[in-house]
PADRENKOL-578287 format. One line per 3 residues: for each residue x, y, z of C-alpha. Coordinates in pm, 1 decimal. Layout:
% residues N
X:Y:Z; ...
% end
This chain:
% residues 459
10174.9:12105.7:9716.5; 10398.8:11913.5:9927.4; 10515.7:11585.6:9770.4
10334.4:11283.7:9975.2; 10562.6:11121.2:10288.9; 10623.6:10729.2:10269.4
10355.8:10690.6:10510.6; 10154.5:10894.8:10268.2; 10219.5:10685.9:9983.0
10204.2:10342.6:10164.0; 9829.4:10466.6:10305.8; 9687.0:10579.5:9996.9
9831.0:10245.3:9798.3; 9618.8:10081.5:10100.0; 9276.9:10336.3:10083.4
9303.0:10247.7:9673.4; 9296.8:9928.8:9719.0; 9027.7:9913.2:9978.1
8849.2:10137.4:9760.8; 8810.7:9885.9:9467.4; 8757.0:9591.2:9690.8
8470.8:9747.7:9793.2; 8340.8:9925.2:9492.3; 8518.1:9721.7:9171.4
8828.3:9818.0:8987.9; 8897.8:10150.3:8906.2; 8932.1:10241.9:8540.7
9328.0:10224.8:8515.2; 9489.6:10195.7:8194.7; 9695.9:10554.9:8205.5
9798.7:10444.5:8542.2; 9913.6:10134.1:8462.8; 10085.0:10273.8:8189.0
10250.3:10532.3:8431.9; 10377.9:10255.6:8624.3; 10540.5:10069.9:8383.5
10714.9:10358.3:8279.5; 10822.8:10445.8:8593.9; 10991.3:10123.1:8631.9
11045.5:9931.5:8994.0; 10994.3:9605.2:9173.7; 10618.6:9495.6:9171.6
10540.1:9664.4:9508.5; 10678.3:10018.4:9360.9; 10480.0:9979.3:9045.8
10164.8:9916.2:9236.6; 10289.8:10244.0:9445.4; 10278.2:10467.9:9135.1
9954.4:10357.6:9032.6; 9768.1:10399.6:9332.3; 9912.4:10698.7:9408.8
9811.9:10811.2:9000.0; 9521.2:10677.2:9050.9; 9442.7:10846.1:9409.2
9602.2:11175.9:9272.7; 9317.5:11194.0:8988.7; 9032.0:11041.1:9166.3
9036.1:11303.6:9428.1; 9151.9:11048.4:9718.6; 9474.1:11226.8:9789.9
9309.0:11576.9:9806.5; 9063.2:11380.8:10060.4; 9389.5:11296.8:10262.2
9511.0:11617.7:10281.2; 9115.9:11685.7:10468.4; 9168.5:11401.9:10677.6
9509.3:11544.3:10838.9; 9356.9:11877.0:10852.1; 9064.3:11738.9:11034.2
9297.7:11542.3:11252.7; 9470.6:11844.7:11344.0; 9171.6:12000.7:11432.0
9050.7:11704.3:11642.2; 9364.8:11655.3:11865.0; 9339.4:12030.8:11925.4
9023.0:11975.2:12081.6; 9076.1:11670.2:12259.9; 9421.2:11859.4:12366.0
9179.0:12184.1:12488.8; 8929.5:11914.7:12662.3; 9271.7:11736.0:12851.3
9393.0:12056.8:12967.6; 9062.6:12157.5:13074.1; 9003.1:11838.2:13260.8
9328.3:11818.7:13412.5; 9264.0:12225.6:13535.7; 8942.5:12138.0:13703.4
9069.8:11810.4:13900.2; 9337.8:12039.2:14039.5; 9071.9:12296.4:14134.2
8795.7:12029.7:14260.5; 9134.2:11860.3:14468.3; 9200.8:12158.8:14659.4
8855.7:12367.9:14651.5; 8860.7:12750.9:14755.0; 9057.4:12727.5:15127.5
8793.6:12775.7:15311.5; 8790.2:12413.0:15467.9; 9092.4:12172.7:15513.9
9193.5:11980.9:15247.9; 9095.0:11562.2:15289.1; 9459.0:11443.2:15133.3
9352.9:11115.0:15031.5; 8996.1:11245.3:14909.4; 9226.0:11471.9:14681.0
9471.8:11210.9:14593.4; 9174.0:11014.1:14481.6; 9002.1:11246.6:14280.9
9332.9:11380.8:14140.4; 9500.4:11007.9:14062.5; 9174.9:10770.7:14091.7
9031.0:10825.1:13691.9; 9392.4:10854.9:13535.7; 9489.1:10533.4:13755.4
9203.1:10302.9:13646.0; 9215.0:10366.2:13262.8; 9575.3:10331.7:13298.4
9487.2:9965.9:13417.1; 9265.0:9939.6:13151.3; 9488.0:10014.5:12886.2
9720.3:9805.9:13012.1; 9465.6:9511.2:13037.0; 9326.8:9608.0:12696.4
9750.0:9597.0:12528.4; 9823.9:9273.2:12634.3; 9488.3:9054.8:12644.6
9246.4:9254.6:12331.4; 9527.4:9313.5:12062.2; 9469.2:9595.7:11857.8
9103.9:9702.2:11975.7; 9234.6:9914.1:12298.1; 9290.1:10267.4:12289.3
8862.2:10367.9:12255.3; 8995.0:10717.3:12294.9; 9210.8:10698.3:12021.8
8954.7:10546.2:11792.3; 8766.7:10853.9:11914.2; 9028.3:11066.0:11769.9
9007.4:10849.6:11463.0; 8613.1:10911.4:11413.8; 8644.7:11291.1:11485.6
8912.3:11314.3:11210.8; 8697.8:11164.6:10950.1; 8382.0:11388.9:11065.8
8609.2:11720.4:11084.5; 8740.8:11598.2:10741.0; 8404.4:11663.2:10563.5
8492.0:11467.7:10273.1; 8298.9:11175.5:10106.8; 8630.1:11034.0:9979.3
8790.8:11009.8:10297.4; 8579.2:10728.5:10412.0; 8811.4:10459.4:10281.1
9178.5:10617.5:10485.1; 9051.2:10536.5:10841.5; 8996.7:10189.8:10784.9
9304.6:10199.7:10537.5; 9558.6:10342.1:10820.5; 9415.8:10092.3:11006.7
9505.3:9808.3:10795.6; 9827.9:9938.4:10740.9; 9944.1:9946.3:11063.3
9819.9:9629.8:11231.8; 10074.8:9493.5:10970.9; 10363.3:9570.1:11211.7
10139.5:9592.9:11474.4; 10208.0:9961.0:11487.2; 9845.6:10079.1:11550.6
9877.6:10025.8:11947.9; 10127.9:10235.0:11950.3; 9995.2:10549.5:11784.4
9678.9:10534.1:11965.7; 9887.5:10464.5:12273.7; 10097.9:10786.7:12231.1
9784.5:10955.6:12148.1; 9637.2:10892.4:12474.4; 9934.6:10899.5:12695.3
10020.5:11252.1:12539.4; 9647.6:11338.1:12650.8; 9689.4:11231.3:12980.3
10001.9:11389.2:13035.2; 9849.8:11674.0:12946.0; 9571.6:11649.7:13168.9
9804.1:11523.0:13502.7; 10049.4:11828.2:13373.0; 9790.0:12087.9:13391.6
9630.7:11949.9:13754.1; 10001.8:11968.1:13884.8; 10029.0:12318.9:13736.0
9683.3:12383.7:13895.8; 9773.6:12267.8:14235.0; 10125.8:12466.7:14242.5
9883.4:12764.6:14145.6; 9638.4:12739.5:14402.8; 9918.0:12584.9:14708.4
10112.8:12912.1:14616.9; 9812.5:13176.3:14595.4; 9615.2:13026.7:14885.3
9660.9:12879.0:15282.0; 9564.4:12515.1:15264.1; 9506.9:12284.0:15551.6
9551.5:11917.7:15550.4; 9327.8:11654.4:15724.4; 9251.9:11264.8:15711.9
8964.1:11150.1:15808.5; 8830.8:10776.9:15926.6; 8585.1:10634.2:16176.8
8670.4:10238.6:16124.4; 9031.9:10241.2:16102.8; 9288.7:10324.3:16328.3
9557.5:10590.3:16200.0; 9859.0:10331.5:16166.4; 9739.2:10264.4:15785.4
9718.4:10618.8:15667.3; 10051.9:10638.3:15838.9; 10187.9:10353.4:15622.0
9991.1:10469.9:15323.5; 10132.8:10829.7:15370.5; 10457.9:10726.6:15364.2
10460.8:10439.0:15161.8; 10329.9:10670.9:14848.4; 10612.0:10918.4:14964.3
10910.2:10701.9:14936.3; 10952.1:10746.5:14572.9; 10865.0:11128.3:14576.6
11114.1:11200.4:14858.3; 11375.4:11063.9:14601.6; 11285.3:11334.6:14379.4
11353.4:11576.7:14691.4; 10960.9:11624.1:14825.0; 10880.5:11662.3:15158.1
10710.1:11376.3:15330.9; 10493.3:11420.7:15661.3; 10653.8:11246.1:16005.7
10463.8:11011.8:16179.5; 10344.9:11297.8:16432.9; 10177.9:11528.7:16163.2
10033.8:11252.6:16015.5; 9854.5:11178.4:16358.5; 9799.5:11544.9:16404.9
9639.4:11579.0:16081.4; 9406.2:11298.1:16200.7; 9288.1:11503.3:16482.6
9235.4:11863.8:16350.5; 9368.0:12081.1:16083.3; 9739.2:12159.3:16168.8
9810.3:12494.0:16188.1; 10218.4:12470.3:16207.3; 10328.9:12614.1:15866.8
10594.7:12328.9:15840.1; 10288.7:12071.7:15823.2; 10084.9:12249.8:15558.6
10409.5:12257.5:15355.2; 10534.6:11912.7:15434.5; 10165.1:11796.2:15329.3
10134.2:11991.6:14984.4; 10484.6:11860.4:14856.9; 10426.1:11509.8:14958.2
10053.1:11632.1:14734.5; 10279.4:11751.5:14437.4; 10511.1:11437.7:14469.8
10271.0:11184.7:14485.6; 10092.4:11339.1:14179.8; 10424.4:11390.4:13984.6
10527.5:11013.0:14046.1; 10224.2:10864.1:14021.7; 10072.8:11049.5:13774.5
10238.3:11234.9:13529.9; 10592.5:11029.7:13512.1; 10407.1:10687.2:13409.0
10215.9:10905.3:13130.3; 10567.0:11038.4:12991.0; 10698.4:10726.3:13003.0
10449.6:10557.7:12830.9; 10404.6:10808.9:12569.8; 10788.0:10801.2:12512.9
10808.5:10447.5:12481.9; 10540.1:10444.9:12236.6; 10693.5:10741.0:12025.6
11061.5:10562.3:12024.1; 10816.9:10201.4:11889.8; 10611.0:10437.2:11668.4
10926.8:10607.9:11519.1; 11093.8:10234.0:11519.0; 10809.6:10068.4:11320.1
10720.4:10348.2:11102.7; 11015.4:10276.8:10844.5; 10884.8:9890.4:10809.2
10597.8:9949.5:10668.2; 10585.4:9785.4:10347.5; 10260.1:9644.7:10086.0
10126.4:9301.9:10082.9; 10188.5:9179.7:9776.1; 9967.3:8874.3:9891.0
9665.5:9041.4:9906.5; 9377.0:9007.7:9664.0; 9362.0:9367.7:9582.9
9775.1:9307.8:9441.3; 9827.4:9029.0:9337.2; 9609.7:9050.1:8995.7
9813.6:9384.6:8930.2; 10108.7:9166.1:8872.3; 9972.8:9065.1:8518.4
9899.7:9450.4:8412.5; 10191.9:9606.5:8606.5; 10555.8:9370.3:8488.5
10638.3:9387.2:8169.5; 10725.3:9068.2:8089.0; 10339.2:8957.6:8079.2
10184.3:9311.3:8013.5; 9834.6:9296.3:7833.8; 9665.1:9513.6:7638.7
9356.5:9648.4:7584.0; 9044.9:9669.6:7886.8; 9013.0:9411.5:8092.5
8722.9:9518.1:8305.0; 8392.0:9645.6:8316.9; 8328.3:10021.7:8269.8
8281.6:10173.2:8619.1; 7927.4:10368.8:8631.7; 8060.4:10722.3:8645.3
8385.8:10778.1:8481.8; 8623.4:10979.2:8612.3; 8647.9:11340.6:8591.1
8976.2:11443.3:8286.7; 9194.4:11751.9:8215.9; 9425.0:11805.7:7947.6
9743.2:11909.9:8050.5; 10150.9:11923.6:7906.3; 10500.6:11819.4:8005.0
10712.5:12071.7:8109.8; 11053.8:11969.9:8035.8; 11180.7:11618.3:7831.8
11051.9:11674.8:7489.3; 11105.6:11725.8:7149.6; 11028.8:11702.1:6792.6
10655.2:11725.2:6600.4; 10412.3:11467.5:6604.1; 10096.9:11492.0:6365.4
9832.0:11226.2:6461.4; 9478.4:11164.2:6331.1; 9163.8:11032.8:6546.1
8940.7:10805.7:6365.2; 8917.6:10984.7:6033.4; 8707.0:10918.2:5707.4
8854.9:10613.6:5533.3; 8732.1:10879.6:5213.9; 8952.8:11138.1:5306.4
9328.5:11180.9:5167.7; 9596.0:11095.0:5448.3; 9803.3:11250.5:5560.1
9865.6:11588.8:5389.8; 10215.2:11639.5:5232.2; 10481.1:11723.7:5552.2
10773.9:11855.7:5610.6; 11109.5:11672.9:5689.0; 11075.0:11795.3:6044.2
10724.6:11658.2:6091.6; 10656.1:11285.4:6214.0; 10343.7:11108.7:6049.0
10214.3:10896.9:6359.5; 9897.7:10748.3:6130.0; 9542.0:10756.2:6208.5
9428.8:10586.9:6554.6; 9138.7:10350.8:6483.6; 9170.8:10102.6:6733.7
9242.6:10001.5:7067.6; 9584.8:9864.5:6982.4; 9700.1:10152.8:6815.7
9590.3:10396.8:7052.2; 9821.6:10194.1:7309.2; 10115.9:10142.0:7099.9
10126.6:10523.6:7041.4; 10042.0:10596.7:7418.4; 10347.1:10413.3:7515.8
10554.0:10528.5:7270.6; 10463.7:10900.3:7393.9; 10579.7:10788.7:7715.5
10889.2:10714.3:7648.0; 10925.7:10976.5:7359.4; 10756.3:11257.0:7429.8
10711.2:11531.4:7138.8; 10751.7:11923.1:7170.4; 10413.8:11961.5:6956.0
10163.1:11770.5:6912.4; 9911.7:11805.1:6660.5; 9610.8:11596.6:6661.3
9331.5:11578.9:6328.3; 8963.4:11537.2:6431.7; 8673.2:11453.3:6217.8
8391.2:11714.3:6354.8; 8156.5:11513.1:6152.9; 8163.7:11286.8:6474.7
8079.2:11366.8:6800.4; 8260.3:11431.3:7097.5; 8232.7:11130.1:7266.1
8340.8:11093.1:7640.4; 8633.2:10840.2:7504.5; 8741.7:11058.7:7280.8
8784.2:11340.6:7458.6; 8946.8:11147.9:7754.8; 9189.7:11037.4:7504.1
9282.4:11389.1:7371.2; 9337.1:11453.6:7743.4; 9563.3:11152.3:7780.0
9745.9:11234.4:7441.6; 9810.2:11618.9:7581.2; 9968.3:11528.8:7902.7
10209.1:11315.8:7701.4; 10365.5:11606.7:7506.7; 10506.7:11958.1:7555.9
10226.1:12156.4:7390.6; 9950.2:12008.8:7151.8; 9649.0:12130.5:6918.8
9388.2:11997.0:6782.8; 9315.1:12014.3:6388.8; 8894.6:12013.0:6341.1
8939.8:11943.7:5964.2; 8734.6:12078.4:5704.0; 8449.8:11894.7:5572.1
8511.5:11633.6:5268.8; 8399.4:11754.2:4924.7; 8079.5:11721.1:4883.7
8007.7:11764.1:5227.9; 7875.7:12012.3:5486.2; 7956.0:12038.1:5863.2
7704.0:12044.4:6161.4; 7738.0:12358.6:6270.0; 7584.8:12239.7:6592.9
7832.0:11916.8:6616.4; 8094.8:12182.7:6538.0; 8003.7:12405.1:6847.9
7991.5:12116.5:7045.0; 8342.5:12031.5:6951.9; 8454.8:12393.9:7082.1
8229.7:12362.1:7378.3; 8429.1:11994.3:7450.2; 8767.6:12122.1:7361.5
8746.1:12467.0:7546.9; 8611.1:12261.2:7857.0; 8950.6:12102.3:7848.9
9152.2:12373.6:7750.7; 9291.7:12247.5:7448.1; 9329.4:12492.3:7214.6
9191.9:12418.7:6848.2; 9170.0:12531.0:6553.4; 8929.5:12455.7:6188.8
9306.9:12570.4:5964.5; 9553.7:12464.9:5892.0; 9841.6:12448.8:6232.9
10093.0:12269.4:6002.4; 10319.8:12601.3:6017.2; 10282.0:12602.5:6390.0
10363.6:12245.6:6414.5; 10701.1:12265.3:6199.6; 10807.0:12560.1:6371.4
10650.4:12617.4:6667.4; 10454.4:12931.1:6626.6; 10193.1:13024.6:6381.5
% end
């Protein structure tokens, strides 16, 4: 897995935050912790826990969906351009049969591309940010390609995001620039098909108007081709072409280039201009991008996120569902043994007798002491871990999520289901339960003694 871009990262920090505007904070003490840890300005800290947070809660896997769906939309708005811009090229032209009405094609060829130019243009300078429907089209088909309930919050986050810098007219303008100049590319590449394959005549046609304004016209729309090198009909094929078809070779040839060039100028070059001046703005603003810290959603992470006024403990409601835990280990960093117990019999004798090598962290019976040692794993993380469970109680959901937390704070860790007290007999069911819990996990456990293990690393 690819490690997230800083567009990534700022867009899921935004979709988290969206996410528990909408819904109510997510459950984020581990990630909190992670982000002190990982040290930072405020607007970094809030960076590690979203992205901790998004990581676990499944939002980042729904990103990865979103881009794939993306993909999958601009290749079929790309497929529908190229399409489009194939059949005005064919519908321009038609089979040969019967002369060609130049400003009929010109029309049909420039006519679409030319008005929703205009109204992009309007739609840039006079409606902000809510231009560009075919972008937002692009948009919606991303999310519905995505297929992902969790996805619904990174639309409206990227969004967000880049209205900040004002950077969202600019990727939906190079999306639909790069569409069009797909489209005008493939209806030139059309045209030079069917003007090489096929004998064309060229005609204009009028019963009001006298031919001295299709002669300006004709080579008023020419000037800037001819630059380029295209031919551009003389004033006497242009009134020949009035009459009848011309059947001079030079005409049909002077008429399809000044075609070509008035397409090329008019049609394709504003397109790639457009689409690279967005690009160069889109590539400009991209690296500004930066949080809010003034927003709602931020600014009460302050409190929870610098050290200097950290709190303890939960300070909100427990969400309806919680989230979904795994145990897991560090890989590299640690060292030492650790030998914890979780909520254990006042009655019982603690802890056993240990070796020099082995580090007593107590018994965790409260809220405070499960924080003090999850910060202190943090920092310190141990090679083993060993943690003692009563299997007279049951599994609880908090429990268990702890174990996980514990776990991914250490290099490799067991858990100790100690025997019953004297006196005493275990459930046999609560016991199974506790494998059923622990397996589910994939903490490996064990009802004797691991002290051996935990001293020396192996059993």
């Amino acid at each position: 897995m690819t490690a997230p871009t800083e567009l990534d990262r700022r867009w899921l920090t935004e979709a988290v935050r969206l996410r528990e505007e909408q819904a109510g904070p997510l459950e984020d003490q581990e990630a909190n912790r992670r982000a002190r840890q990982q040290g930072g300005d405020l607007a970094t800290r809030i960076e590690t826990r979203a992205l901790w947070l998004a990581e676990r809660d499944g939002i980042s896997q729904a990103l990865r969906h979103w881009k794939q769906g993306a993909r999958l939309a601009l290749l079929a708005l790309t497929l529908i351009a190229v399409l489009s811009g194939a059949g005005l090229g064919l519908a321009a032209l038609g089979d040969g049969q019967r002369p060609v009405n130049v400003f009929w094609a010109l029309g049909s060829l420039l006519g679409l591309n030319l008005a929703l130019l205009l109204g992009w243009a309007l739609g840039f300078f006079f409606a902000g940010e809510q231009g560009a429907a075919l972008g937002r089209l692009w948009l919606w088909l991303s999310e519905r390609f995505a297929r992902d309930a969790k996805a619904a919050h990174l639309a409206p986050a990227l969004l967000v995001l880049l209205q900040r810098q004002r950077l969202s007219r600019w990727l939906l303008g190079l999306l639909v620039h790069g569409l069009w100049l797909l489209a005008m590319s493939a209806a030139l590449g059309m045209l030079l098909a069917l003007l090489t394959a096929r004998r064309y005549g060229f005609v204009w046609e009028t019963t009001l108007l006298a031919p001295e304004p299709f002669i300006a016209l004709t080579q008023t729309l020419g000037a800037l081709p001819s630059l380029l090198g295209f031919s551009v009909p003389d004033e006497a094929m242009i009134r020949a072409s009035g009459a009848t078809s011309p059947s001079l070779d030079l005409a049909r040839q002077a008429w399809a280039s000044w075609l070509l060039g008035v397409v090329l100028v008019y049609g394709l070059l504003p397109r790639l201009l457009l689409a690279s001046l967005c690009l160069w703005r889109w590539r400009q603003g991209r690296h500004r991008l930066t949080l809010d810290l003034d927003l709602p959603g931020h600014a009460h992470l302050r409190d929870a996120l610098m050290p200097h006024s950290e709190r303890l403990g939960v300070q909100d409601a427990a969400p309806e569902q919680l989230p979904q835990f795994a145990a897991g280990q560090l890989e590299a960093g640690s060292s030492g043994a650790l030998l914890v117990g979780l909520e254990l019999d006042e009655q019982r004798t603690w802890p056993p007798m240990l070796p020099a090598a082995i580090t007593d962290a107590g018994v965790l019976d409260s809220r405070a002491s499960r924080h003090k040692l999850l910060e202190q794993l943090g920092r310190f993380p141990p090679a083993r871990l060993l943690i003692a469970c009563d299997p007279q109680r049951s599994p609880d959901r908090g429990s268990l999520a702890l174990l996980a937390e514990l776990a991914r704070n250490a290099g490799s860790t067991r858990i100790w289901l100690l025997p019953a007290l004297a006196g005493q007999t275990l459930d046999a069911a609560r016991l199974a339960n506790w494998h059923e819990a622990l397996d589910r996990l994939g903490l490996p456990h064990t009802d004797t003694s691991p002290l051996t293990w935990l001293e020396h690393g192996h059993d």
